[in-house]
C-alpha positions as CSV (number, residue, x, y, z in Angstrom):
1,X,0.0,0.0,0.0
2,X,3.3,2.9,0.8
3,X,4.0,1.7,-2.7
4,X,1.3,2.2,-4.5
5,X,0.7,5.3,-2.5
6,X,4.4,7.3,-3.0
7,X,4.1,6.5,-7.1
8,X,0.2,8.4,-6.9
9,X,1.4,11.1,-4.4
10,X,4.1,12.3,-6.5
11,X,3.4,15.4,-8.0
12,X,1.3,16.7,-9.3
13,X,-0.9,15.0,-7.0
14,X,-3.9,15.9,-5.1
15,X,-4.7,16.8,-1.3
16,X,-6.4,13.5,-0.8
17,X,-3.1,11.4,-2.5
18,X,-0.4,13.9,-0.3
19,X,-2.6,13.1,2.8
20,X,-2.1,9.6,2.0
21,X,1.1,9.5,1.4
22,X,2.0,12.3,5.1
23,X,0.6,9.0,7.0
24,X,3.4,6.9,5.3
25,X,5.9,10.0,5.8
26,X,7.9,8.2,8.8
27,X,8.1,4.4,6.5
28,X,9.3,6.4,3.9
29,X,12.4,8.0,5.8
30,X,13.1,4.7,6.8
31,X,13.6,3.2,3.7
32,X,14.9,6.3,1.6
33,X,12.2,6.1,-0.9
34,X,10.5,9.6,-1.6
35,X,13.3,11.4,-3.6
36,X,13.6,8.2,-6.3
37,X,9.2,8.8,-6.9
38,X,9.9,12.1,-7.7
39,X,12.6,11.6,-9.7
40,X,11.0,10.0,-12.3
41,X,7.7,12.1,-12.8
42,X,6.9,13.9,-15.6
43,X,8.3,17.0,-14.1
44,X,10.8,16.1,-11.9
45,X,12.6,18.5,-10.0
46,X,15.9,20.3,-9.9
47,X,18.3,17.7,-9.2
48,X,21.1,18.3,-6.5
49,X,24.6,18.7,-7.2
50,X,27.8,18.1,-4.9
51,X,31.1,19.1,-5.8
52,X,34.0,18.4,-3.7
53,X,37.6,19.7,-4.3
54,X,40.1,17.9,-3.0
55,X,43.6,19.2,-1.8
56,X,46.5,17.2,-1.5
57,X,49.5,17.3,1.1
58,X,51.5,15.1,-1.4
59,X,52.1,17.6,-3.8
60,X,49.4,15.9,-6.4
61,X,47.4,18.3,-8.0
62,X,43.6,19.4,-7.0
63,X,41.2,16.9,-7.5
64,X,37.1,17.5,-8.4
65,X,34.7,14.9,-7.3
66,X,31.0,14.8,-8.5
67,X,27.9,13.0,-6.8
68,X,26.1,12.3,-8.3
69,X,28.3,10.6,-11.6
70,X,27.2,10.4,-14.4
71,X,29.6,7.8,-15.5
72,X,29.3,5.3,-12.9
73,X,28.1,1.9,-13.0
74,X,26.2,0.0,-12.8
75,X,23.1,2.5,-12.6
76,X,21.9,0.9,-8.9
77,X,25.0,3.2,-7.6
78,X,23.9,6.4,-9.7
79,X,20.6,6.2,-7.7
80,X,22.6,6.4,-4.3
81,X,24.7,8.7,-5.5
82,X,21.7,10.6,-6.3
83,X,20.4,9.8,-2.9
84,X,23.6,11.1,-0.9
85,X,23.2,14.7,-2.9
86,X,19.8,15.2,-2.3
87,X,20.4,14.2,1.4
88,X,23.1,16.6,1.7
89,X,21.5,19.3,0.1
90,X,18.2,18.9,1.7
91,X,20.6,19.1,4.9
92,X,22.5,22.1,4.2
93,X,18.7,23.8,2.8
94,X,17.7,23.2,6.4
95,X,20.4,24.8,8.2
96,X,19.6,28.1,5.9
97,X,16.1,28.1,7.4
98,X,17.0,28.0,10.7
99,X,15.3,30.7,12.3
100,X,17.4,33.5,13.8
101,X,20.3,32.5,11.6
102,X,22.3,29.5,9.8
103,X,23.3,25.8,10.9
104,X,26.4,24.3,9.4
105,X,25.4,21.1,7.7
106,X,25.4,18.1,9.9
107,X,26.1,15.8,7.3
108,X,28.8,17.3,5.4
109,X,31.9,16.7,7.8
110,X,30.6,12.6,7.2
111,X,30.6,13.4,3.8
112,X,34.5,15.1,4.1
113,X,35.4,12.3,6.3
114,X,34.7,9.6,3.6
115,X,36.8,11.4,1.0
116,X,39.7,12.1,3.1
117,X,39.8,8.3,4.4
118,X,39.4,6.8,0.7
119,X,41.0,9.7,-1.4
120,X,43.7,10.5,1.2
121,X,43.3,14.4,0.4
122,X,44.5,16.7,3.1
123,X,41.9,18.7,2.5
124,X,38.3,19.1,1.5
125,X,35.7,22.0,0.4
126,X,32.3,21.2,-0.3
127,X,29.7,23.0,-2.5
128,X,25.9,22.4,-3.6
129,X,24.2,23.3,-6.4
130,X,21.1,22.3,-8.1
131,X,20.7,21.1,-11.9
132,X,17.8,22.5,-13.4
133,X,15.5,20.7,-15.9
134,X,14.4,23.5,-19.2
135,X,10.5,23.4,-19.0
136,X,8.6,21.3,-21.3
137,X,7.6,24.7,-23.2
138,X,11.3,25.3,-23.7
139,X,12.2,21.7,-25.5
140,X,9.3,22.1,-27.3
141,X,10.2,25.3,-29.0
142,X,13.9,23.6,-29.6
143,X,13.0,20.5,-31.3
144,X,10.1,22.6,-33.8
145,X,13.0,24.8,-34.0
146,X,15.6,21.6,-35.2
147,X,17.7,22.4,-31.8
148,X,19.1,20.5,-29.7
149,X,19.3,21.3,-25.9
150,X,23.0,20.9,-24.1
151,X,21.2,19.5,-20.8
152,X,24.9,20.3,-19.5
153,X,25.4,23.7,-20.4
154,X,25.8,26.4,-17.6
155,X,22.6,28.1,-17.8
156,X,20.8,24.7,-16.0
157,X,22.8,25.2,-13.1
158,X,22.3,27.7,-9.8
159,X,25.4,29.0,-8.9
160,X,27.6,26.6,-6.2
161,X,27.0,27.3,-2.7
162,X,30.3,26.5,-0.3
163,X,29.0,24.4,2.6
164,X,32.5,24.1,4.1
165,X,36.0,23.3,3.9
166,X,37.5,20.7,6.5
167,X,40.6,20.1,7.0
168,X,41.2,15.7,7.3
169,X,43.4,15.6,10.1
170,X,40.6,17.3,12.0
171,X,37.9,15.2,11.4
C-alpha cells in the first residue's frame, strides 16, 4: 500500500493522495524512498549537485569529485549517488532556514570524512548546487526549431554554494 501510495502522491498530486502519502511519511524515511518517486515524474525537480575539491598534502594536483556521476556503473550506484546529494542538500537547505540564523550542515563533515579516508586528500571544500531541468515549453520550441538542448550547459545550473572546507586531520 506505501508503494502504490508514493508512485500516486508524486506530484502533481492531489490533497487526498499527499494526505495519503503524510501517514506513510515516517516508513518512507526509513527506507529512503521519496526522492527516487519524484525523480521519475513527468516534471521532476531540480536535481542536487555536490562538488567536492580535494587538496593534496602530497604535492598531487587538485582533484574535483561529482555526486552524483554520471559515469558510474552499474546504474543501482547512480541512484545512491543521487540519494547522498539530495540528502546533503536537503541538509544544508535546512540549516539556511533556521530561524534566527544559519546551521552548518550536519552531514557534510561525514561526507568530508569519507573522501579524506578513501581519497587520502589533506583537504576538502564542499559545494551544492542544483541542476535545473528546461521546462517542457522550452524543448518544445527547440525541437520545432531543429535544436538540440546541451542538458549540460551552464545556464541549468544555480550557482555553487560553499558548505564548508574541512581540513582531514581534524575530522
Amino acid at each position: 500500500t506505501a508503494i502504490v501510495v508514493a508512485a500516486f502522491a508524486a506530484a502533481p498530486a492531489s490533497p487526498l493522495e499527499r494526505l495519503l502519502a503524510d501517514g506513510f511519511s515516517a516508513y518512507y524515511g526509513l527506507i529512503d524512498q521519496g526522492y527516487s518517486y519524484r525523480y521519475y515524474t513527468p516534471e521532476p525537480p531540480p536535481t542536487p549537485v555536490v562538488t567536492a575539491r580535494l587538496e593534496f598534502s602530497d604535492g598531487r594536483a587538485e582533484e574535483t569529485l561529482r555526486l552524483p556521476d554520471r559515469g558510474v556503473r552499474p546504474r543501482l550506484l547512480y541512484q545512491r549517488q543521487l540519494a547522498l546529494a539530495n540528502a546533503l542538500y536537503a541538509d544544508h537547505d535546512a540549516g539556511r532556514r533556521v530561524p534566527g540564523g544559519r546551521r552548518p550542515s550536519r552531514w557534510a563533515p561525514a561526507y568530508a570524512r569519507h573522501i579524506c579516508q578513501t581519497r587520502g586528500a589533506a583537504k576538502v571544500t564542499l559545494f551544492v548546487q542544483l541542476h535545473m531541468v528546461p521546462s517542457i515549453r522550452r524543448m518544445a520550441e527547440s525541437r520545432d526549431q531543429g535544436e538540440r538542448i546541451d542538458f549540460d550547459a551552464e545556464e541549468f545550473y544555480t550557482a555553487p554554494e560553499r558548505i564548508g572546507e574541512f581540513t582531514c586531520d581534524g575530522l
